[in-house]
mmCIF file as Biopython writes it, N, C-alpha, C and O atoms, coordinates in Angstrom:
data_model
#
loop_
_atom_site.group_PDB
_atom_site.id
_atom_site.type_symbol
_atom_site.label_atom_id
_atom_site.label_alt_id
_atom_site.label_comp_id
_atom_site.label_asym_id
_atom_site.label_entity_id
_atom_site.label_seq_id
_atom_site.pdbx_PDB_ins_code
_atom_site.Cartn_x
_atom_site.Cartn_y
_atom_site.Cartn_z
_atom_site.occupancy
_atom_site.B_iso_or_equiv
_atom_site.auth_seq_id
_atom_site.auth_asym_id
_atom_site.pdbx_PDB_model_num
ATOM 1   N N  . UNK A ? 1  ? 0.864   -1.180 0.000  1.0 0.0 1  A 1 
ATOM 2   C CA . UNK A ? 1  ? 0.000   0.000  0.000  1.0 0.0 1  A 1 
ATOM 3   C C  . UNK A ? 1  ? 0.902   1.232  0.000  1.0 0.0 1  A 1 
ATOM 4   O O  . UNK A ? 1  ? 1.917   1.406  0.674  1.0 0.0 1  A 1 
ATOM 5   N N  . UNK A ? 2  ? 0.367   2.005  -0.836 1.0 0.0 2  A 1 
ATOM 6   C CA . UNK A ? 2  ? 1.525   3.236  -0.393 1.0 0.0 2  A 1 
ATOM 7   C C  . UNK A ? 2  ? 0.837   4.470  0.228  1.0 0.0 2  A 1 
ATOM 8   O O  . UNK A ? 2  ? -0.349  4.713  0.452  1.0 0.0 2  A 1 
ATOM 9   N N  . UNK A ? 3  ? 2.142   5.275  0.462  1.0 0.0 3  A 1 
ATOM 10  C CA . UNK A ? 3  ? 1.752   6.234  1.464  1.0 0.0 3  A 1 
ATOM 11  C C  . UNK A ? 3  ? 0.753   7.057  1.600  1.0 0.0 3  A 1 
ATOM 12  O O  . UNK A ? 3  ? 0.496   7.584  2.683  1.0 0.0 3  A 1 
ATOM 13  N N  . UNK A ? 4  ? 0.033   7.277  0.454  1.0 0.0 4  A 1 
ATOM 14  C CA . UNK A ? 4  ? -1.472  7.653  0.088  1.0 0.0 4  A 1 
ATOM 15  C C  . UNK A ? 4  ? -2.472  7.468  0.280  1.0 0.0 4  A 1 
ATOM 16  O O  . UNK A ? 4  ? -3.394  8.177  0.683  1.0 0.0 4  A 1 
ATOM 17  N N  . UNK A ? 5  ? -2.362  6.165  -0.081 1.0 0.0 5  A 1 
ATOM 18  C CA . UNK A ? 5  ? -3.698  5.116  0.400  1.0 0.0 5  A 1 
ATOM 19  C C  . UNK A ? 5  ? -3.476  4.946  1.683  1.0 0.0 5  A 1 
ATOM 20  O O  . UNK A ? 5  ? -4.557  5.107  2.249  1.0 0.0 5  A 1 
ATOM 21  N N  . UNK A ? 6  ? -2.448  4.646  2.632  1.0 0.0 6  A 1 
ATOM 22  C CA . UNK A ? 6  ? -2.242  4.778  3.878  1.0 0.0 6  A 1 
ATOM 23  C C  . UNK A ? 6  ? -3.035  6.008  4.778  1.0 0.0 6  A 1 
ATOM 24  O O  . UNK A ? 6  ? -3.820  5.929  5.723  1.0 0.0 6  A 1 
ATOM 25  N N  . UNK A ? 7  ? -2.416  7.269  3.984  1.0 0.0 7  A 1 
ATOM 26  C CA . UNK A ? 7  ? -3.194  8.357  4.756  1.0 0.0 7  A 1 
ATOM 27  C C  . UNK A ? 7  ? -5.149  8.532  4.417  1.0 0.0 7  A 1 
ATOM 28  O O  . UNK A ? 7  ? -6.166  8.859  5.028  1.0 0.0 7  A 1 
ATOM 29  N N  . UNK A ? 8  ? -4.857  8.207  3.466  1.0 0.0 8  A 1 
ATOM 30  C CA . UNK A ? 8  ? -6.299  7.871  2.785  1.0 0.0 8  A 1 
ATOM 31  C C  . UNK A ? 8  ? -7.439  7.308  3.615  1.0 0.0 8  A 1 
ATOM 32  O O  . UNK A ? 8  ? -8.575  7.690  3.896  1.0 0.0 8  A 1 
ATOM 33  N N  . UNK A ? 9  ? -6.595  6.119  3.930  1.0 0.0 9  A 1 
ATOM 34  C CA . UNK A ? 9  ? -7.533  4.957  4.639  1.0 0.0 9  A 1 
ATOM 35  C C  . UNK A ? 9  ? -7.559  5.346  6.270  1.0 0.0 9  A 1 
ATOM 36  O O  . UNK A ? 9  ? -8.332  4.914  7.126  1.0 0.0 9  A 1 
ATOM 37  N N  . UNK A ? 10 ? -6.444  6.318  6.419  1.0 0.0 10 A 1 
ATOM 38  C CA . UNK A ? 10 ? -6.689  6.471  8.026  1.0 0.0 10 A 1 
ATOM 39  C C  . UNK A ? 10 ? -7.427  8.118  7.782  1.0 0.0 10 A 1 
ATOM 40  O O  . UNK A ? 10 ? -7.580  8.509  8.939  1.0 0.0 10 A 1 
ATOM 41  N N  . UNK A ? 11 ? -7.736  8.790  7.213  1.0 0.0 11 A 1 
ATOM 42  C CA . UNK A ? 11 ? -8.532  9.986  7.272  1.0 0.0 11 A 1 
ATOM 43  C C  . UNK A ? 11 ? -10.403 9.149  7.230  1.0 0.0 11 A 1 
ATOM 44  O O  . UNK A ? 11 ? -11.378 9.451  7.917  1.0 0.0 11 A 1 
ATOM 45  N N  . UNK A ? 12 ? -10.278 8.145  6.214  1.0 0.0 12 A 1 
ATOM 46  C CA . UNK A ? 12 ? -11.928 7.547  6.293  1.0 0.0 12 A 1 
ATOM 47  C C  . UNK A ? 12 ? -12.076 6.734  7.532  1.0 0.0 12 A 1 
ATOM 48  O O  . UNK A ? 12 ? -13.146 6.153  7.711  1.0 0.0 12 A 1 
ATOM 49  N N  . UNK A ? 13 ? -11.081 6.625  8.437  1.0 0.0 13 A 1 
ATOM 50  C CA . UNK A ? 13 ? -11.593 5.867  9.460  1.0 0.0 13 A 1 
ATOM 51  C C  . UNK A ? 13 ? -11.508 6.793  10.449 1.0 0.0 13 A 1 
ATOM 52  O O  . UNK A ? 13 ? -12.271 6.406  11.334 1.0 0.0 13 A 1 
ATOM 53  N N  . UNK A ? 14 ? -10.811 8.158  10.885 1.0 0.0 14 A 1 
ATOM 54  C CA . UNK A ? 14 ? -10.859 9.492  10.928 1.0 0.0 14 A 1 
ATOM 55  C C  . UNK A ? 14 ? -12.907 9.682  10.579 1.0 0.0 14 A 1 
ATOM 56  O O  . UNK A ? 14 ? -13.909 10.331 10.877 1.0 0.0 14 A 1 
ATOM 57  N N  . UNK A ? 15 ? -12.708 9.248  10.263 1.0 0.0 15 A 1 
ATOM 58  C CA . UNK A ? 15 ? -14.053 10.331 9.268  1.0 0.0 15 A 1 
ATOM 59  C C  . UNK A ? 15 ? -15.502 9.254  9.840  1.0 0.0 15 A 1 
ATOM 60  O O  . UNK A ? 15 ? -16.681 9.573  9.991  1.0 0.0 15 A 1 
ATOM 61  N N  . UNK A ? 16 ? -14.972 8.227  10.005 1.0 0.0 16 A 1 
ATOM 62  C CA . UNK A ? 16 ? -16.171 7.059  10.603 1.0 0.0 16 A 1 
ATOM 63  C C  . UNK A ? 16 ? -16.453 7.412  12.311 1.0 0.0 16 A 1 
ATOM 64  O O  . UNK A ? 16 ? -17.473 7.817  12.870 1.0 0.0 16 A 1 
ATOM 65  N N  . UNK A ? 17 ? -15.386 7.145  12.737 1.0 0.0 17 A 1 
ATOM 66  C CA . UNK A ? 17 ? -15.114 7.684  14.764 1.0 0.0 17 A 1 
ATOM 67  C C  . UNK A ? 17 ? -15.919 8.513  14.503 1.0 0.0 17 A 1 
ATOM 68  O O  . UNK A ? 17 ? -17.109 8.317  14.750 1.0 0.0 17 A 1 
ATOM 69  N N  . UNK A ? 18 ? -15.296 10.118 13.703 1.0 0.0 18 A 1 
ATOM 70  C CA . UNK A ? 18 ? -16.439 10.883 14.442 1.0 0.0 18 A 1 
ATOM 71  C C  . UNK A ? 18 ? -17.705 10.995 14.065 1.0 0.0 18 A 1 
ATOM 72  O O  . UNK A ? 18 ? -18.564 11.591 14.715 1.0 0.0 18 A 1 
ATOM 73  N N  . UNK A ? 19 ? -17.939 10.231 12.624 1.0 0.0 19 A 1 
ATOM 74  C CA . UNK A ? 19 ? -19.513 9.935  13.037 1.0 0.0 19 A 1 
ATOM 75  C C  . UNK A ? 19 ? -19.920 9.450  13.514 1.0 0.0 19 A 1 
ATOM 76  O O  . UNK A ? 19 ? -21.080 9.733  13.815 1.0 0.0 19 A 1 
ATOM 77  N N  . UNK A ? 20 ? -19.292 8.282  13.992 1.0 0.0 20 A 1 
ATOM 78  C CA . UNK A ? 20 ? -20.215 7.785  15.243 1.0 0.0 20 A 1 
ATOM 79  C C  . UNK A ? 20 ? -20.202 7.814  16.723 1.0 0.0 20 A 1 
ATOM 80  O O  . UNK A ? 20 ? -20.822 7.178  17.575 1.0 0.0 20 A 1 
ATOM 81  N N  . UNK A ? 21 ? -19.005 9.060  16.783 1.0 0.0 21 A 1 
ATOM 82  C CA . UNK A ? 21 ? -19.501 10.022 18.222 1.0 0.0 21 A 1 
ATOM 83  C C  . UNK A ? 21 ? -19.975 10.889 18.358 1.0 0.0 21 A 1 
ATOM 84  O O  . UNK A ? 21 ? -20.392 11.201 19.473 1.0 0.0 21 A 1 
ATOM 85  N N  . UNK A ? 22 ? -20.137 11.724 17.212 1.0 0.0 22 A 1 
ATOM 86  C CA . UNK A ? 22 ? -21.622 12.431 17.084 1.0 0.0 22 A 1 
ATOM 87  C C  . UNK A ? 22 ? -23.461 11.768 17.021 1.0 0.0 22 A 1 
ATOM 88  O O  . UNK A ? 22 ? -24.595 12.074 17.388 1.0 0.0 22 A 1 
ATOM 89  N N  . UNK A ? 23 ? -22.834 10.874 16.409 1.0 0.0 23 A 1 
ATOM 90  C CA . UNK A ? 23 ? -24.559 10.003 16.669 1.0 0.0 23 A 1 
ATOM 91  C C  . UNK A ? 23 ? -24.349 9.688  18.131 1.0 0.0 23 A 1 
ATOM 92  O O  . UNK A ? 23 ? -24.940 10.526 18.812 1.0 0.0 23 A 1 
ATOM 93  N N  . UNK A ? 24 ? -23.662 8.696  18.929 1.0 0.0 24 A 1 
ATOM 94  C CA . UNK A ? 24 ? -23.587 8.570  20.255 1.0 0.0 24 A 1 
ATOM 95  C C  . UNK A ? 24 ? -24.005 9.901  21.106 1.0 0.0 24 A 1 
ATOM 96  O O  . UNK A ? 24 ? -24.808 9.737  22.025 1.0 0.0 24 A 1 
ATOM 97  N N  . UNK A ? 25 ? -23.635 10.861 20.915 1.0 0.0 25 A 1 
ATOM 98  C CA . UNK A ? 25 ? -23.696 12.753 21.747 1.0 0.0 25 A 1 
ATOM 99  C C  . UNK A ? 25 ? -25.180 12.476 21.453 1.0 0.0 25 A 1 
ATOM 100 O O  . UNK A ? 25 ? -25.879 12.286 22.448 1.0 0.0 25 A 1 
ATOM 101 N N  . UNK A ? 26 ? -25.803 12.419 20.193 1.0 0.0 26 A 1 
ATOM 102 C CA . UNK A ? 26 ? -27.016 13.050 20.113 1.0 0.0 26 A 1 
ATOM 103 C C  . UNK A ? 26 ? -28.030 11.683 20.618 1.0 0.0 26 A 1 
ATOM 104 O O  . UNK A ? 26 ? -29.246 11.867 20.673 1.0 0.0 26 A 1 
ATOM 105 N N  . UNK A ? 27 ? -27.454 10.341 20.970 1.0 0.0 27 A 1 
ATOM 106 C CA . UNK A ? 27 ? -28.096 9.454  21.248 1.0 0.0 27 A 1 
ATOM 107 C C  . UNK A ? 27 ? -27.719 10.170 22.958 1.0 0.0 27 A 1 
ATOM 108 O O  . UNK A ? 27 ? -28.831 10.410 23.430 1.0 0.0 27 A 1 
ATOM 109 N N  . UNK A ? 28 ? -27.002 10.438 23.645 1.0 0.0 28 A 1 
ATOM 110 C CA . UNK A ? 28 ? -26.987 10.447 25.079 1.0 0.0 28 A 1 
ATOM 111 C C  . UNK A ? 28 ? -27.811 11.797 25.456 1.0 0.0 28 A 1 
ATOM 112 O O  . UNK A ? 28 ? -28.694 11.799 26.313 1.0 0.0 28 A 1 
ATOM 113 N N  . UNK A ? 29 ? -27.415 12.957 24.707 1.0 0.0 29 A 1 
ATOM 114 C CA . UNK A ? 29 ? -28.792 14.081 24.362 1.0 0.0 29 A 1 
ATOM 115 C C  . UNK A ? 29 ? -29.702 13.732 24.222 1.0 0.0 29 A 1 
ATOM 116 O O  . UNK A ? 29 ? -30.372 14.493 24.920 1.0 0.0 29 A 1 
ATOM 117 N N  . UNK A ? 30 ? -30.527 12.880 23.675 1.0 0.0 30 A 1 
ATOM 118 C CA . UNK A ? 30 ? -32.012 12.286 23.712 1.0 0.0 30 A 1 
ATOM 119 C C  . UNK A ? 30 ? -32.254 11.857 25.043 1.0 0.0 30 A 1 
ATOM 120 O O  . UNK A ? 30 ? -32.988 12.334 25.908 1.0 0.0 30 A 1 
ATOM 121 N N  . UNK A ? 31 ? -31.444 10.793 25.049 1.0 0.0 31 A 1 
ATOM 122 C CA . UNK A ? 31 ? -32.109 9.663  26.218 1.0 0.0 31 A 1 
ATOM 123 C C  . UNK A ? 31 ? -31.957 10.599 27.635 1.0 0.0 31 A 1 
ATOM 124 O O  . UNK A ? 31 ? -32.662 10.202 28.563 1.0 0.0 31 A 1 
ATOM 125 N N  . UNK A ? 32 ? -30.929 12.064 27.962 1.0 0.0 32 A 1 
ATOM 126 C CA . UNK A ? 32 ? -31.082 12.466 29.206 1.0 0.0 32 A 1 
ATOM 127 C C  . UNK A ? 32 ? -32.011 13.353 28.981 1.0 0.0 32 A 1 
ATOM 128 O O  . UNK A ? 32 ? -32.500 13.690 30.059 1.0 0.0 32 A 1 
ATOM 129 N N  . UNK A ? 33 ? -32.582 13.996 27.929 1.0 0.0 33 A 1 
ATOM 130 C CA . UNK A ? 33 ? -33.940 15.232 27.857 1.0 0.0 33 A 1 
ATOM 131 C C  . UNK A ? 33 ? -34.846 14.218 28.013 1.0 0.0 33 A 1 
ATOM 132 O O  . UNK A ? 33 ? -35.741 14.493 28.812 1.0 0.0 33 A 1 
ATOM 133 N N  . UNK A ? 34 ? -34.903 13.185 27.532 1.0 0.0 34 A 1 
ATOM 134 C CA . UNK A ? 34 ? -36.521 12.169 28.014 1.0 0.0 34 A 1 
ATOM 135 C C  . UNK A ? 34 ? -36.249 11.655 29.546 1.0 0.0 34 A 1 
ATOM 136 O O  . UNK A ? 34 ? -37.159 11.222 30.254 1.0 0.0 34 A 1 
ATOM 137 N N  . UNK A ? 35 ? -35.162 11.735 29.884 1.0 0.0 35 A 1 
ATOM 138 C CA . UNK A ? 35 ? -35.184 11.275 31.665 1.0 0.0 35 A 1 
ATOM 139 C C  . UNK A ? 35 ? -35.696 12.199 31.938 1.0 0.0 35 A 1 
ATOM 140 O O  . UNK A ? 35 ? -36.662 11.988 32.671 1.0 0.0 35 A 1 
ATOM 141 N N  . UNK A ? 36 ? -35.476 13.507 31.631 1.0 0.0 36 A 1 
ATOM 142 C CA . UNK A ? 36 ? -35.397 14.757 32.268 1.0 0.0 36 A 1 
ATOM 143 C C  . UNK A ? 36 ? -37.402 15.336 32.805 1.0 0.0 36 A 1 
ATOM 144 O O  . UNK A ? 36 ? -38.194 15.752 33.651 1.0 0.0 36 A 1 
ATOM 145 N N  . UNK A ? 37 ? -37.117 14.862 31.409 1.0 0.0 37 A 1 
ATOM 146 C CA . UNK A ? 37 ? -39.147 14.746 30.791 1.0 0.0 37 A 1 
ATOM 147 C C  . UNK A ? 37 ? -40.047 14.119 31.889 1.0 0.0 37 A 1 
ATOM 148 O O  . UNK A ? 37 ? -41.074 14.575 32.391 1.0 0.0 37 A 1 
ATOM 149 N N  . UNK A ? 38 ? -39.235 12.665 32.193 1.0 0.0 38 A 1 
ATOM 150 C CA . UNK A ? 38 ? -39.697 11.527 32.404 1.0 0.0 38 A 1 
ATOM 151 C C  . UNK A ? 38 ? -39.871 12.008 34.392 1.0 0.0 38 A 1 
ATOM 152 O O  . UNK A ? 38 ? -40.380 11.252 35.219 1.0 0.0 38 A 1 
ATOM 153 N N  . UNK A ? 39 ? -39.427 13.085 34.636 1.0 0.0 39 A 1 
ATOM 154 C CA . UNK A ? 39 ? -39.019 13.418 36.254 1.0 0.0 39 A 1 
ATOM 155 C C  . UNK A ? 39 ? -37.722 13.184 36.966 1.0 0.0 39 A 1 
ATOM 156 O O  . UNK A ? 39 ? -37.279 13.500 38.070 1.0 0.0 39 A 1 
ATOM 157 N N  . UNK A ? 40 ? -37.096 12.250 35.528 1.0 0.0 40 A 1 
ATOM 158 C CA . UNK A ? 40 ? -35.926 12.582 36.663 1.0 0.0 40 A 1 
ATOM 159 C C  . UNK A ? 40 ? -34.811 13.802 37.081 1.0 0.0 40 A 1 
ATOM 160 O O  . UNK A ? 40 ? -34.468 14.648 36.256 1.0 0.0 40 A 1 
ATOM 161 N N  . UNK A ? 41 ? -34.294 13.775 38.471 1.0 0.0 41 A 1 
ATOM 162 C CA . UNK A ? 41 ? -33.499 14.858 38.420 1.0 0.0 41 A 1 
ATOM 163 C C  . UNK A ? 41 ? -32.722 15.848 37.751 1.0 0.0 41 A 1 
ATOM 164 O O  . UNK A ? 41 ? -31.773 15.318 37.174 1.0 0.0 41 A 1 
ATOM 165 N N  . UNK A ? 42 ? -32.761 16.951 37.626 1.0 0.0 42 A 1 
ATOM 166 C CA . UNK A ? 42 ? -31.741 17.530 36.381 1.0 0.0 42 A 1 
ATOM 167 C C  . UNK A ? 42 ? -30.380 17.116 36.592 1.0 0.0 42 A 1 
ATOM 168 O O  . UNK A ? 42 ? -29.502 16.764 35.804 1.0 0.0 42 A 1 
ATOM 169 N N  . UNK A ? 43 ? -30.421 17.278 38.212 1.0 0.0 43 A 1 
ATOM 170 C CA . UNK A ? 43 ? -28.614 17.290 38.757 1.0 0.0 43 A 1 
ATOM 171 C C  . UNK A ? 43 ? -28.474 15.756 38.437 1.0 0.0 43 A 1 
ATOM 172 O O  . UNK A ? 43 ? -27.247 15.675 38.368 1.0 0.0 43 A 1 
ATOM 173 N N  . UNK A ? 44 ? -28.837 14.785 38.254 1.0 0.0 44 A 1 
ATOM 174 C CA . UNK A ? 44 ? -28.742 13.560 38.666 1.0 0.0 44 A 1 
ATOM 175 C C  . UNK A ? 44 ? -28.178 12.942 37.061 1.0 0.0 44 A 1 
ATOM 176 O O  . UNK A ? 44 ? -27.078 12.494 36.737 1.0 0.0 44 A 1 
ATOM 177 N N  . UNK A ? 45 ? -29.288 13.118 36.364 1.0 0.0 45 A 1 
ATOM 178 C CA . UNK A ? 45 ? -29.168 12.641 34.958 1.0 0.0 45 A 1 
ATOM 179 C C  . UNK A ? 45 ? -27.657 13.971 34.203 1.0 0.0 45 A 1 
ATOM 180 O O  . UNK A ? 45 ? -26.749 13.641 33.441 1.0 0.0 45 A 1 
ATOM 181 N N  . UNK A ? 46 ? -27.818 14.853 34.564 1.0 0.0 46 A 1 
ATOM 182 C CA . UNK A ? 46 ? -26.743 15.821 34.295 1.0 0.0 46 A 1 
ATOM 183 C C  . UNK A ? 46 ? -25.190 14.718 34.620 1.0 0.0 46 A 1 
ATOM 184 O O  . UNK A ? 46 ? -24.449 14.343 33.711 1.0 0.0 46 A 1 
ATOM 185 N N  . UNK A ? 47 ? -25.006 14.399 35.980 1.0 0.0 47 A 1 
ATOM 186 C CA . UNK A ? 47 ? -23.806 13.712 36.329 1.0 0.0 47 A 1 
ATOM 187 C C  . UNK A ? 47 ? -23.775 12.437 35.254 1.0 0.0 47 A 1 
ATOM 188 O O  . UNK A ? 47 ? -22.806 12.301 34.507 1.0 0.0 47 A 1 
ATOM 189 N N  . UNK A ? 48 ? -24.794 11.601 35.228 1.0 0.0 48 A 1 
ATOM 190 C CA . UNK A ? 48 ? -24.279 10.025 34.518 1.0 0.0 48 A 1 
ATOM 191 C C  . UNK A ? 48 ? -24.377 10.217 32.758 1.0 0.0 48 A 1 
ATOM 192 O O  . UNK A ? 48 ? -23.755 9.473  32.001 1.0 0.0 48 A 1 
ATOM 193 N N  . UNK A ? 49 ? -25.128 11.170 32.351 1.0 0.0 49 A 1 
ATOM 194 C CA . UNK A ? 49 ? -24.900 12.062 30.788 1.0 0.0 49 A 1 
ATOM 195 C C  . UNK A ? 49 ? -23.497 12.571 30.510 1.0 0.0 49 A 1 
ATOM 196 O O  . UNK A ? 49 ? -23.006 12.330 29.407 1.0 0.0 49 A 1 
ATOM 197 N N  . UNK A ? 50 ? -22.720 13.345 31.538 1.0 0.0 50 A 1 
ATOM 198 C CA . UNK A ? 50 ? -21.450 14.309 31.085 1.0 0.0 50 A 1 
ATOM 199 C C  . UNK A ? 50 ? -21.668 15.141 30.305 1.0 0.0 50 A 1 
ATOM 200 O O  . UNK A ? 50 ? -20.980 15.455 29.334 1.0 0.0 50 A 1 
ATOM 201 N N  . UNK A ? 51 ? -23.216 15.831 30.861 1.0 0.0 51 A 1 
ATOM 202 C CA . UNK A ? 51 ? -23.609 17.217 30.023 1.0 0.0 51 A 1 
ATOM 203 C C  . UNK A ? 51 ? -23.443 17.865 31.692 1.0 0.0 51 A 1 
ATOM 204 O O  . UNK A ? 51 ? -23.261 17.219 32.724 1.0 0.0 51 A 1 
ATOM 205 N N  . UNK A ? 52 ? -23.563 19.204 31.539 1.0 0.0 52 A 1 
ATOM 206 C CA . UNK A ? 52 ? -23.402 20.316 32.494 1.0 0.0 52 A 1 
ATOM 207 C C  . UNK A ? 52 ? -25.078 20.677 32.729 1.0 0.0 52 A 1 
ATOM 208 O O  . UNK A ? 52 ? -25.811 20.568 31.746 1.0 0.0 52 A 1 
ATOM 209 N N  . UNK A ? 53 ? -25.635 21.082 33.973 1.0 0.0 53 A 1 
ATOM 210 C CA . UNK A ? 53 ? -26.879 21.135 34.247 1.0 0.0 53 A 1 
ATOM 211 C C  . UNK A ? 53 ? -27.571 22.076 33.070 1.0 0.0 53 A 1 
ATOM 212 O O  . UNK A ? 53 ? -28.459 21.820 32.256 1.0 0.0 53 A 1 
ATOM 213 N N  . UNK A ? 54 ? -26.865 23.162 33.299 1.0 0.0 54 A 1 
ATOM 214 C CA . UNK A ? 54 ? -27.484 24.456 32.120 1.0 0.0 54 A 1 
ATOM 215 C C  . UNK A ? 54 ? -27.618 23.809 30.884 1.0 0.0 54 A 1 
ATOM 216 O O  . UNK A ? 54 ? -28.794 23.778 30.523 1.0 0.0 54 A 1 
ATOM 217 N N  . UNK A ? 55 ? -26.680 23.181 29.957 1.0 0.0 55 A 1 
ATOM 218 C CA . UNK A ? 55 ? -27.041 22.640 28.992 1.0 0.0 55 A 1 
ATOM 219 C C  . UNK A ? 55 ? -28.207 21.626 28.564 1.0 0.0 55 A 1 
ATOM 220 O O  . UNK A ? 55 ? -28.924 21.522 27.569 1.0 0.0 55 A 1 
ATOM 221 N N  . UNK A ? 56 ? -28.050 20.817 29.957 1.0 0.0 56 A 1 
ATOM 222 C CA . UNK A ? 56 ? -28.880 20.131 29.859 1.0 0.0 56 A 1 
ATOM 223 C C  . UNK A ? 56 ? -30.385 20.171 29.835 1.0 0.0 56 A 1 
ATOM 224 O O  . UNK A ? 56 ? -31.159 19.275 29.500 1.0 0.0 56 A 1 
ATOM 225 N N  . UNK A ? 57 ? -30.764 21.953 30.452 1.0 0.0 57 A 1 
ATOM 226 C CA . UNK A ? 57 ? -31.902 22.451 30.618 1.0 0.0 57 A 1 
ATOM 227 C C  . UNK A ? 57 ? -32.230 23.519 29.629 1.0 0.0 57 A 1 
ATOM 228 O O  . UNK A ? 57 ? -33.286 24.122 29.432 1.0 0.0 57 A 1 
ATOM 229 N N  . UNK A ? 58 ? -30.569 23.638 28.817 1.0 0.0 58 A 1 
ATOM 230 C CA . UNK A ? 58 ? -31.544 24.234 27.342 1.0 0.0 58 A 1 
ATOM 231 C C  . UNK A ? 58 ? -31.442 23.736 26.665 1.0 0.0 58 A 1 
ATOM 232 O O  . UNK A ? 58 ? -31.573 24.362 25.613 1.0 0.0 58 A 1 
ATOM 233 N N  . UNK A ? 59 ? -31.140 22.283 26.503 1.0 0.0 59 A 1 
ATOM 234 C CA . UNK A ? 59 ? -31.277 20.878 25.628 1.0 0.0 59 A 1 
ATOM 235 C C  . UNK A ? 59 ? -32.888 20.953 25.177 1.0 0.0 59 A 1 
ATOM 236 O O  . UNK A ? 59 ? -33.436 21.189 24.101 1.0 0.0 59 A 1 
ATOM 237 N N  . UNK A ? 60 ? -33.572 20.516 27.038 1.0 0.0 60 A 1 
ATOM 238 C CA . UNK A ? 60 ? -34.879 20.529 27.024 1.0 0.0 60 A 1 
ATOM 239 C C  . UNK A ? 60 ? -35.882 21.360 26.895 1.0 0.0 60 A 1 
ATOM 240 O O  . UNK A ? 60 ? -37.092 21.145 26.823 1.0 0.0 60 A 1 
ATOM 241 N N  . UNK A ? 61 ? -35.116 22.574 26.868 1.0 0.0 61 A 1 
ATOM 242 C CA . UNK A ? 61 ? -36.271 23.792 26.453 1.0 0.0 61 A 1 
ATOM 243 C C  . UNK A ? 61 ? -36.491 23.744 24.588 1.0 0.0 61 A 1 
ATOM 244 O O  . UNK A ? 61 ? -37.529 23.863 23.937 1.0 0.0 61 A 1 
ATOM 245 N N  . UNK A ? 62 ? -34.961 23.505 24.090 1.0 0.0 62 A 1 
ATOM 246 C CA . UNK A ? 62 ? -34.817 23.207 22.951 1.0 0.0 62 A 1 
ATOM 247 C C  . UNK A ? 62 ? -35.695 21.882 22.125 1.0 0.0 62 A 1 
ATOM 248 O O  . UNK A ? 62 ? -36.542 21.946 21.233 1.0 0.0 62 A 1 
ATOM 249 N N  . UNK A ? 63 ? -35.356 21.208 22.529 1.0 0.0 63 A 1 
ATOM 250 C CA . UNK A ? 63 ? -35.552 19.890 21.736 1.0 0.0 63 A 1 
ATOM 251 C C  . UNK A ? 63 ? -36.799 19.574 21.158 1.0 0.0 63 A 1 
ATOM 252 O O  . UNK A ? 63 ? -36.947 18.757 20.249 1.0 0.0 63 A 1 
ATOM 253 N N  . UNK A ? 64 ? -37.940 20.412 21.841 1.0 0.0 64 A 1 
ATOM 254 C CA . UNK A ? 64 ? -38.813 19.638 20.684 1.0 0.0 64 A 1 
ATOM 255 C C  . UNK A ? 64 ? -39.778 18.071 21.446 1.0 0.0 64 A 1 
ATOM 256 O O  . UNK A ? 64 ? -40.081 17.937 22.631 1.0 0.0 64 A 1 
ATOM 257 N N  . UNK A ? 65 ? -40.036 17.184 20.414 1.0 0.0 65 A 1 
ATOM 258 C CA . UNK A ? 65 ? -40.730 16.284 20.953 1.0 0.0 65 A 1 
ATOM 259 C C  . UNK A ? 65 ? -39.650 15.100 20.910 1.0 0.0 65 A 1 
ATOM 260 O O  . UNK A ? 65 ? -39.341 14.619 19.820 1.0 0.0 65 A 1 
ATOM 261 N N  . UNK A ? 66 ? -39.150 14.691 21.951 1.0 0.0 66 A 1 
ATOM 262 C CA . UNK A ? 66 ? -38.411 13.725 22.043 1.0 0.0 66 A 1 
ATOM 263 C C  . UNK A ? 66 ? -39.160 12.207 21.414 1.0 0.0 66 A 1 
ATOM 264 O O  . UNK A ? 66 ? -40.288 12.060 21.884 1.0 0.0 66 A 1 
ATOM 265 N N  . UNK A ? 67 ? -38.856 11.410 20.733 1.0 0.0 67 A 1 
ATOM 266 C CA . UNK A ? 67 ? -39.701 9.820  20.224 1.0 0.0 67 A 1 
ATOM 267 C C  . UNK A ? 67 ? -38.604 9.132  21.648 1.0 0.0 67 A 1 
ATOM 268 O O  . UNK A ? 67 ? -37.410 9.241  21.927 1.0 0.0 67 A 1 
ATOM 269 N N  . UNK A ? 68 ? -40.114 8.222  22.437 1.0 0.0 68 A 1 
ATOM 270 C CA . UNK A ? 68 ? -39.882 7.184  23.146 1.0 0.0 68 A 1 
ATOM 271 C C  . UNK A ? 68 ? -38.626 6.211  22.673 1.0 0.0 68 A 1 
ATOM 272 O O  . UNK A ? 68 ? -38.251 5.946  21.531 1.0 0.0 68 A 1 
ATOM 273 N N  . UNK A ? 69 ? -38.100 5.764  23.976 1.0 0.0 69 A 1 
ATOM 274 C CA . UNK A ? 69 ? -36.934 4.957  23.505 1.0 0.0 69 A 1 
ATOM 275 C C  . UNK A ? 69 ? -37.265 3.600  23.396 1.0 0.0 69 A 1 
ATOM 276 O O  . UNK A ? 69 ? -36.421 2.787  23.019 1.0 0.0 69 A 1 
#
């Protein structure tokens, strides 16, 4: 393989990670605005998410209609 296809192949796998830690963010963004919905604590679901409370409460002012998980 040469050095091209080398960098090549590690920029598309570059390029895969972070799509699928952006889908993961917006999968852990869902599921803590529907806890949030659901009654549970802000502070609580805030800690086991690794979102910050404020965000997490203009997540939910934001978001819209969350679909059941």
């Amino acid at each position: 393989m040469d050095t091209i296809s080398s960098v090549e192949l590690a920029a598309q796998r570059q390029r895969t990670a972070d799509a699928a830690a952006e889908a993961a963010r917006n999968d852990v963004e869902l599921e803590a605005v529907a806890a949030v919905r659901e009654g549970e604590p802000v502070e609580e679901v805030s800690e086991a998410a690794g979102i910050e409370s404020d965000e997490l409460a203009r997540l939910e002012r934001t978001a819209g209609d969350v679909p059941p998980a």
